[in-house]
ZAVEX-748993 format. One record per residue (C-alpha): x, y, z; residue in one letter. Coordinates in steps of 0.2 Angstrom, whole numbers, plus 5000, padded with zeros to 4 digits. Example, Ala and Ser with C-alpha at 12.3 -4.5 7.8 and 13.67 -1.06 7.14 Angstrom:
ZAVEX-748993
506249785039A
506849955036S
This chain:
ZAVEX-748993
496549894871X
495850074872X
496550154886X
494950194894X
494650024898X
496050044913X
494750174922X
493150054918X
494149894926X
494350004943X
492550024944X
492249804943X
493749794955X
492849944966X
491149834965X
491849674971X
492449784985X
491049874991X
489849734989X
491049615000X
491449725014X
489949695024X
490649565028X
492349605034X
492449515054X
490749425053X
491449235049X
490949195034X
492249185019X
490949085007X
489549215009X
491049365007X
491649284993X
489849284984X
489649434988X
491149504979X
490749394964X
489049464963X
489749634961X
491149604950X
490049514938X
488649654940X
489949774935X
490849684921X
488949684911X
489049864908X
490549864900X
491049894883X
492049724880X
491849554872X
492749464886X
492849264894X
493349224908X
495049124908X
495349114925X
493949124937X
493249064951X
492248914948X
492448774934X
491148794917X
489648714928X
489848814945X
488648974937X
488649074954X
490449114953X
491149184938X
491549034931X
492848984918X
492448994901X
490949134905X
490549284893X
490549454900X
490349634895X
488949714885X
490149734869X
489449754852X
489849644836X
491449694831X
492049754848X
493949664853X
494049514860X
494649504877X
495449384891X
495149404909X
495849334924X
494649374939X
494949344958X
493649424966X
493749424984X
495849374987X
495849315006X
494449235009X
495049205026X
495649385029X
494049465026X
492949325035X
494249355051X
494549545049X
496149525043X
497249665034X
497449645014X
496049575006X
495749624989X
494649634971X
495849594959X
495649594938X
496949564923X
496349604906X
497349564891X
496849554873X
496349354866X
497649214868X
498549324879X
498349264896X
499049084902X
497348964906X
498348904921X
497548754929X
496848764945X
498448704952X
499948734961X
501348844956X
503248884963X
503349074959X
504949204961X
504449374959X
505449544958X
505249744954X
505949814940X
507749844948X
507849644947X
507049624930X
508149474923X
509049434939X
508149284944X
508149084940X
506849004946X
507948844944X
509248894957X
509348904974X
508249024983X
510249064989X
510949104972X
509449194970X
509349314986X
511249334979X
510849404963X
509449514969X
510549594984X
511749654968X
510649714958X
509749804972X
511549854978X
511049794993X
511849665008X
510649515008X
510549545025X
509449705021X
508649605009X
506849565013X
506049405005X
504049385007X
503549205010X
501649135014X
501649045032X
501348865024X
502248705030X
502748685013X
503848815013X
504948765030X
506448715019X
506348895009X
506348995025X
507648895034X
508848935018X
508249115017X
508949095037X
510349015036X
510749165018X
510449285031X
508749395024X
507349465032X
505849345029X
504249435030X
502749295032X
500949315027X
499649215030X
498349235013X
498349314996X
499949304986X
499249424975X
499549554985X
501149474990X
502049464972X
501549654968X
502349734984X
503849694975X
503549794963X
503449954975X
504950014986X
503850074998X
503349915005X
505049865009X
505049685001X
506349654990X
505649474983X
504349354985X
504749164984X
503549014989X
502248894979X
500548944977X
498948974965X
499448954946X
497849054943X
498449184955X
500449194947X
499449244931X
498449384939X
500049464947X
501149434931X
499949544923X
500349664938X
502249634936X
502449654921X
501349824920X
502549874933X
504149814924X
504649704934X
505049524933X
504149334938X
504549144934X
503448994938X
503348824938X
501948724938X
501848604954X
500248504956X
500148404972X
499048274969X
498748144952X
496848244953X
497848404950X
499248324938X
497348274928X
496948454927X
498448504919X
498248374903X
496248434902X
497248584896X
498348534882X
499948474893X
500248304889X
501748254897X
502948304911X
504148434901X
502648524896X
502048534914X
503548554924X
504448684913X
505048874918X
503648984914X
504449164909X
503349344912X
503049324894X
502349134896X
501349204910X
500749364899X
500849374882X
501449544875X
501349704884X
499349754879X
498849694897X
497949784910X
497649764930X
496749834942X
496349804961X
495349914974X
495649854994X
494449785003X
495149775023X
496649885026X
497949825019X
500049875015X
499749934998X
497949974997X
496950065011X
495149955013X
493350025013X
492950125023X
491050185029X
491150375028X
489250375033X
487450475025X
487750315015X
489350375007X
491050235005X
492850275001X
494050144992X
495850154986X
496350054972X
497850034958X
497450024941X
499049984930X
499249974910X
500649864901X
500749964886X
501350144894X
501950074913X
500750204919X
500350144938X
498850264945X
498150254963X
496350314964X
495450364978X
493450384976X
492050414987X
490350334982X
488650384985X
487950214988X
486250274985X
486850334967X
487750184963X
486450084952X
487849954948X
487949904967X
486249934972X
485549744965X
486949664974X
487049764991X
485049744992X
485349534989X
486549525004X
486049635017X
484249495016X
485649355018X
Protein backbone atom coordinates (compact mmCIF):
# COMPACT_ATOMS: atom_id res chain seq x y z
CA UNK A 1 0.00 0.00 0.00
CA UNK A 2 1.43 3.54 -0.77
CA UNK A 3 2.87 4.94 2.06
CA UNK A 4 0.76 8.00 2.10
CA UNK A 5 -2.11 6.09 2.97
CA UNK A 6 -0.55 5.96 6.76
CA UNK A 7 -0.99 9.92 7.12
CA UNK A 8 -4.70 9.77 5.34
CA UNK A 9 -5.77 6.94 8.00
CA UNK A 10 -4.80 9.50 10.90
CA UNK A 11 -7.19 12.00 9.46
CA UNK A 12 -10.38 9.14 9.73
CA UNK A 13 -9.11 8.07 13.15
CA UNK A 14 -8.87 12.14 14.05
CA UNK A 15 -12.52 12.55 12.69
CA UNK A 16 -14.16 9.83 14.74
CA UNK A 17 -12.34 11.58 17.45
CA UNK A 18 -13.40 15.09 17.20
CA UNK A 19 -16.81 14.22 16.16
CA UNK A 20 -17.34 12.00 19.47
CA UNK A 21 -15.82 14.14 22.04
CA UNK A 22 -18.80 16.13 22.66
CA UNK A 23 -19.80 13.77 24.23
CA UNK A 24 -17.22 12.83 26.67
CA UNK A 25 -19.23 12.88 30.66
CA UNK A 26 -22.65 13.52 29.29
CA UNK A 27 -24.12 9.78 29.57
CA UNK A 28 -24.77 8.64 26.46
CA UNK A 29 -22.46 5.88 24.96
CA UNK A 30 -25.02 5.13 21.91
CA UNK A 31 -25.18 8.72 20.77
CA UNK A 32 -21.08 8.98 21.38
CA UNK A 33 -20.61 6.06 19.56
CA UNK A 34 -22.86 7.46 16.31
CA UNK A 35 -21.07 10.16 16.49
CA UNK A 36 -17.72 8.75 15.96
CA UNK A 37 -19.20 6.56 13.30
CA UNK A 38 -20.42 9.41 11.46
CA UNK A 39 -17.13 11.02 11.29
CA UNK A 40 -14.93 8.09 10.46
CA UNK A 41 -17.39 7.24 7.66
CA UNK A 42 -17.29 11.03 6.54
CA UNK A 43 -13.67 10.80 6.39
CA UNK A 44 -13.09 7.43 4.77
CA UNK A 45 -15.14 8.98 1.42
CA UNK A 46 -12.56 11.13 0.58
CA UNK A 47 -10.19 8.85 0.44
CA UNK A 48 -8.18 7.53 -2.39
CA UNK A 49 -9.11 3.57 -1.74
CA UNK A 50 -11.27 0.73 -2.80
CA UNK A 51 -11.90 -0.44 0.61
CA UNK A 52 -14.87 -2.81 2.63
CA UNK A 53 -15.31 -2.96 5.62
CA UNK A 54 -14.39 -6.46 7.28
CA UNK A 55 -14.84 -5.71 10.62
CA UNK A 56 -17.15 -3.08 11.71
CA UNK A 57 -19.65 -2.14 13.68
CA UNK A 58 -22.85 -3.39 12.74
CA UNK A 59 -23.90 -6.54 10.77
CA UNK A 60 -24.72 -5.96 6.52
CA UNK A 61 -28.39 -4.53 7.45
CA UNK A 62 -27.53 -2.11 10.47
CA UNK A 63 -26.62 0.95 7.61
CA UNK A 64 -25.99 3.72 10.42
CA UNK A 65 -22.90 2.09 11.63
CA UNK A 66 -20.30 1.23 9.37
CA UNK A 67 -21.42 -2.02 8.92
CA UNK A 68 -19.71 -5.22 7.70
CA UNK A 69 -19.39 -5.81 4.13
CA UNK A 70 -19.68 -1.70 3.27
CA UNK A 71 -17.76 -0.06 0.57
CA UNK A 72 -15.75 2.98 1.40
CA UNK A 73 -13.32 5.41 -0.18
CA UNK A 74 -13.66 7.35 -3.34
CA UNK A 75 -11.01 5.17 -5.18
CA UNK A 76 -11.05 5.03 -9.02
CA UNK A 77 -11.28 1.83 -11.16
CA UNK A 78 -7.97 0.33 -10.87
CA UNK A 79 -7.10 1.59 -7.56
CA UNK A 80 -5.99 -1.53 -4.77
CA UNK A 81 -8.34 -3.27 -3.13
CA UNK A 82 -8.23 -2.83 0.50
CA UNK A 83 -9.51 -4.48 4.01
CA UNK A 84 -10.37 -2.47 6.84
CA UNK A 85 -11.15 -3.18 10.41
CA UNK A 86 -12.90 -0.11 12.04
CA UNK A 87 -13.77 0.41 15.79
CA UNK A 88 -14.83 3.65 15.82
CA UNK A 89 -15.30 4.92 19.21
CA UNK A 90 -13.32 1.91 21.70
CA UNK A 91 -14.95 2.50 25.19
CA UNK A 92 -18.21 3.29 24.80
CA UNK A 93 -18.54 3.31 28.37
CA UNK A 94 -15.35 5.35 29.00
CA UNK A 95 -16.45 8.22 27.00
CA UNK A 96 -20.26 8.20 28.06
CA UNK A 97 -18.66 8.23 32.05
CA UNK A 98 -15.60 10.54 31.26
CA UNK A 99 -13.43 7.96 31.68
CA UNK A 100 -9.50 7.78 30.53
CA UNK A 101 -8.55 5.95 27.26
CA UNK A 102 -11.29 5.98 24.83
CA UNK A 103 -10.12 5.88 21.18
CA UNK A 104 -10.74 5.90 17.24
CA UNK A 105 -9.03 3.11 15.94
CA UNK A 106 -8.32 1.75 12.15
CA UNK A 107 -6.37 -1.22 10.58
CA UNK A 108 -5.91 -1.26 6.94
CA UNK A 109 -4.40 -4.10 5.08
CA UNK A 110 -4.28 -5.08 1.42
CA UNK A 111 -7.59 -7.87 0.24
CA UNK A 112 -7.71 -11.07 2.07
CA UNK A 113 -5.40 -9.93 4.48
CA UNK A 114 -7.24 -9.24 7.50
CA UNK A 115 -8.97 -12.28 9.62
CA UNK A 116 -13.28 -11.69 9.25
CA UNK A 117 -13.34 -12.58 12.93
CA UNK A 118 -16.77 -13.23 14.13
CA UNK A 119 -18.38 -11.01 16.44
CA UNK A 120 -17.28 -13.28 19.12
CA UNK A 121 -15.34 -13.98 21.97
CA UNK A 122 -11.58 -14.49 21.86
CA UNK A 123 -8.76 -15.71 24.54
CA UNK A 124 -5.78 -13.27 23.53
CA UNK A 125 -1.99 -13.17 24.80
CA UNK A 126 -0.14 -10.29 23.61
CA UNK A 127 3.55 -9.16 23.92
CA UNK A 128 6.18 -6.31 22.55
CA UNK A 129 8.77 -7.19 20.38
CA UNK A 130 11.42 -8.15 23.31
CA UNK A 131 8.81 -11.37 23.64
CA UNK A 132 8.17 -11.95 19.99
CA UNK A 133 8.09 -15.87 19.93
CA UNK A 134 7.86 -16.31 23.65
CA UNK A 135 4.52 -17.02 24.21
CA UNK A 136 1.94 -20.16 24.11
CA UNK A 137 -1.34 -19.43 24.28
CA UNK A 138 -1.92 -23.03 25.15
CA UNK A 139 0.09 -22.98 28.48
CA UNK A 140 -0.50 -21.65 31.52
CA UNK A 141 -0.76 -17.95 32.08
CA UNK A 142 2.36 -19.36 34.76
CA UNK A 143 4.57 -20.85 31.99
CA UNK A 144 3.72 -18.00 30.12
CA UNK A 145 4.60 -15.05 32.80
CA UNK A 146 7.92 -17.38 33.03
CA UNK A 147 8.95 -17.11 29.56
CA UNK A 148 8.13 -13.44 29.22
CA UNK A 149 10.23 -12.45 32.59
CA UNK A 150 13.44 -14.29 30.60
CA UNK A 151 13.19 -12.89 27.74
CA UNK A 152 12.49 -9.38 29.30
CA UNK A 153 15.36 -10.39 31.75
CA UNK A 154 13.13 -9.50 34.28
CA UNK A 155 11.82 -11.16 37.96
CA UNK A 156 8.11 -12.05 37.30
CA UNK A 157 7.58 -10.12 40.22
CA UNK A 158 8.55 -6.97 38.14
CA UNK A 159 6.61 -8.31 35.61
CA UNK A 160 3.39 -6.32 34.91
CA UNK A 161 0.36 -8.33 33.29
CA UNK A 162 -2.62 -6.13 32.00
CA UNK A 163 -6.11 -7.96 32.46
CA UNK A 164 -9.81 -6.41 31.96
CA UNK A 165 -11.80 -6.37 35.32
CA UNK A 166 -14.35 -9.22 34.15
CA UNK A 167 -15.55 -12.02 36.33
CA UNK A 168 -14.50 -14.24 33.61
CA UNK A 169 -11.10 -13.74 34.23
CA UNK A 170 -11.09 -14.45 38.48
CA UNK A 171 -9.17 -17.70 37.73
CA UNK A 172 -6.32 -15.68 35.44
CA UNK A 173 -5.77 -13.21 38.01
CA UNK A 174 -5.60 -15.49 41.00
CA UNK A 175 -2.84 -17.44 39.05
CA UNK A 176 -0.96 -14.24 37.87
CA UNK A 177 -1.28 -13.84 42.11
CA UNK A 178 -0.36 -16.69 43.23
CA UNK A 179 3.00 -16.38 40.04
CA UNK A 180 3.75 -13.38 41.88
CA UNK A 181 3.19 -10.39 38.93
CA UNK A 182 1.84 -7.07 38.98
CA UNK A 183 -1.73 -7.16 37.58
CA UNK A 184 -2.87 -4.03 36.16
CA UNK A 185 -6.92 -4.04 35.65
CA UNK A 186 -8.88 -2.07 33.22
CA UNK A 187 -12.28 -1.68 32.92
CA UNK A 188 -13.00 -1.00 28.79
CA UNK A 189 -11.11 -1.24 25.56
CA UNK A 190 -8.59 -3.89 24.98
CA UNK A 191 -7.37 -2.29 22.21
CA UNK A 192 -5.66 0.03 23.91
CA UNK A 193 -4.68 -2.62 26.29
CA UNK A 194 -2.79 -5.12 23.73
CA UNK A 195 -0.83 -2.13 22.17
CA UNK A 196 0.75 -0.81 25.62
CA UNK A 197 2.64 -3.79 25.37
CA UNK A 198 4.25 -2.83 22.74
CA UNK A 199 5.67 0.38 24.25
CA UNK A 200 8.04 0.41 27.37
CA UNK A 201 6.85 3.45 28.44
CA UNK A 202 3.62 2.21 29.68
CA UNK A 203 5.09 -0.30 32.10
CA UNK A 204 3.00 -3.51 31.00
CA UNK A 205 4.99 -6.21 30.10
CA UNK A 206 1.94 -8.50 28.73
CA UNK A 207 -1.75 -8.64 28.33
CA UNK A 208 -3.73 -11.78 28.99
CA UNK A 209 -7.68 -12.09 29.25
CA UNK A 210 -10.70 -13.16 26.64
CA UNK A 211 -12.31 -10.48 24.66
CA UNK A 212 -13.57 -9.15 21.12
CA UNK A 213 -12.30 -11.43 18.15
CA UNK A 214 -13.06 -8.20 16.09
CA UNK A 215 -10.91 -6.12 18.53
CA UNK A 216 -7.58 -8.97 18.58
CA UNK A 217 -7.55 -8.31 14.74
CA UNK A 218 -7.54 -4.49 15.08
CA UNK A 219 -4.51 -4.75 17.61
CA UNK A 220 -2.62 -7.64 15.79
CA UNK A 221 -2.47 -5.11 13.08
CA UNK A 222 -0.98 -2.78 15.75
CA UNK A 223 1.39 -5.60 17.14
CA UNK A 224 2.56 -6.70 14.47
CA UNK A 225 3.44 -2.90 12.99
CA UNK A 226 5.25 -2.71 16.09
CA UNK A 227 7.00 -6.19 15.96
CA UNK A 228 5.72 -7.62 18.59
CA UNK A 229 3.86 -10.81 19.22
CA UNK A 230 -0.24 -12.00 19.69
CA UNK A 231 -2.11 -15.42 19.86
CA UNK A 232 -5.78 -16.12 19.90
CA UNK A 233 -8.28 -18.51 20.41
CA UNK A 234 -11.63 -18.12 19.45
CA UNK A 235 -14.09 -18.64 22.54
CA UNK A 236 -17.82 -18.07 21.73
CA UNK A 237 -20.05 -18.19 24.88
CA UNK A 238 -23.14 -19.06 23.78
CA UNK A 239 -24.63 -21.79 20.81
CA UNK A 240 -25.92 -17.87 19.11
CA UNK A 241 -22.17 -17.13 19.08
CA UNK A 242 -20.85 -20.69 18.13
CA UNK A 243 -23.63 -19.98 14.93
CA UNK A 244 -21.76 -17.05 13.91
CA UNK A 245 -18.53 -18.66 13.69
CA UNK A 246 -19.89 -21.42 11.01
CA UNK A 247 -21.75 -18.34 8.89
CA UNK A 248 -18.12 -17.65 8.31
CA UNK A 249 -16.69 -20.89 6.94
CA UNK A 250 -15.68 -22.71 10.22
CA UNK A 251 -17.37 -25.85 10.17
CA UNK A 252 -16.44 -27.71 13.07
CA UNK A 253 -14.75 -27.30 16.44
CA UNK A 254 -10.81 -27.60 15.15
CA UNK A 255 -11.44 -24.94 12.97
CA UNK A 256 -12.90 -22.78 15.59
CA UNK A 257 -11.03 -23.48 18.52
CA UNK A 258 -7.47 -23.54 17.00
CA UNK A 259 -4.45 -21.19 17.96
CA UNK A 260 -4.57 -18.12 15.88
CA UNK A 261 -0.77 -17.05 15.12
CA UNK A 262 -0.02 -12.79 14.41
CA UNK A 263 0.11 -14.15 10.93
CA UNK A 264 -3.52 -15.87 11.19
CA UNK A 265 -4.63 -12.62 12.76
CA UNK A 266 -2.70 -10.47 9.83
CA UNK A 267 -1.68 -11.61 6.75
CA UNK A 268 1.74 -10.45 5.68
CA UNK A 269 3.40 -7.33 6.81
CA UNK A 270 1.61 -4.75 4.11
CA UNK A 271 -0.74 -3.61 7.11
CA UNK A 272 -1.32 -0.39 8.48
CA UNK A 273 -2.92 1.17 11.87
CA UNK A 274 -3.74 4.15 13.21
CA UNK A 275 -5.64 5.67 16.39
CA UNK A 276 -6.12 9.29 17.62
CA UNK A 277 -7.46 9.61 21.54
CA UNK A 278 -10.41 10.61 22.43
CA UNK A 279 -10.47 11.14 26.52
CA UNK A 280 -7.12 11.16 28.09
CA UNK A 281 -5.73 8.26 28.12
CA UNK A 282 -2.01 6.22 28.89
CA UNK A 283 -0.82 6.19 25.43
CA UNK A 284 -2.79 8.83 23.72
CA UNK A 285 -3.44 12.40 25.13
CA UNK A 286 -7.53 13.01 24.33
CA UNK A 287 -9.17 16.10 22.59
CA UNK A 288 -8.65 18.79 23.97
CA UNK A 289 -10.72 22.33 23.27
CA UNK A 290 -8.09 24.85 22.81
CA UNK A 291 -10.92 27.41 22.01
CA UNK A 292 -11.66 30.36 19.00
CA UNK A 293 -12.98 27.12 17.66
CA UNK A 294 -9.55 25.40 17.55
CA UNK A 295 -9.05 21.32 18.91
CA UNK A 296 -5.84 19.39 19.61
CA UNK A 297 -5.53 15.57 19.05
CA UNK A 298 -2.63 13.05 19.48
CA UNK A 299 -2.68 10.08 17.70
CA UNK A 300 -0.26 6.97 16.46
CA UNK A 301 -0.17 6.06 13.00
CA UNK A 302 2.02 2.78 12.39
CA UNK A 303 3.06 0.98 9.08
CA UNK A 304 3.98 -2.95 8.99
CA UNK A 305 6.01 -2.86 6.11
CA UNK A 306 9.10 -0.30 7.56
CA UNK A 307 7.95 -0.68 11.58
CA UNK A 308 7.82 3.18 11.40
CA UNK A 309 5.67 4.17 14.63
CA UNK A 310 4.92 8.05 14.46
CA UNK A 311 2.93 10.06 17.11
CA UNK A 312 1.23 13.06 15.59
CA UNK A 313 0.19 15.95 17.23
CA UNK A 314 -2.36 18.36 15.22
CA UNK A 315 -4.36 21.31 15.96
CA UNK A 316 -7.59 21.80 13.83
CA UNK A 317 -9.35 24.88 12.93
CA UNK A 318 -12.75 23.39 13.25
CA UNK A 319 -14.22 25.96 11.17
CA UNK A 320 -11.83 24.99 8.21
CA UNK A 321 -12.32 21.41 8.68
CA UNK A 322 -15.01 20.65 5.83
CA UNK A 323 -14.74 16.92 6.50
CA UNK A 324 -16.10 17.39 10.17
CA UNK A 325 -18.28 20.23 9.72
CA UNK A 326 -21.56 17.88 8.32
CA UNK A 327 -21.14 15.76 11.23
CA UNK A 328 -20.43 18.15 14.21
CA UNK A 329 -23.45 20.34 12.75
CA UNK A 330 -25.75 16.77 12.92
CA UNK A 331 -24.93 16.29 16.79
CA UNK A 332 -24.77 19.37 18.34
CA UNK A 333 -29.05 19.48 16.94
CA UNK A 334 -29.10 15.99 18.77
Amino acid sequence: MDRDLAMELVRVTETAALAAVGYMGRGDKIAADQAAVDGMRKAFSSLSICGTVVIGEGELDEAPMLYIGEKVGCGEEGTSEVDIAVDPLEGTTLIAKGLPNAIAVVAMAPKGCLLHAPDTYMHKIAVGPKAKGKINIKASVTENLVAVSEALNKNIEDLTVIVQDRPRHAEFIKEIRAAGARIKLFSDGDVAAAIATGFEDTGVDIMIGIGGAPEGVIAAAALKAMGGDMQGILHPMSPEEVERCKQLGLENDEDIYKVLQLDDLVKGEDCLFAATGITQGDLLKGVVHKGNGMAETHSVVMRGETGTIRFVEALHRLDKTNVLQEVLEKHSQA
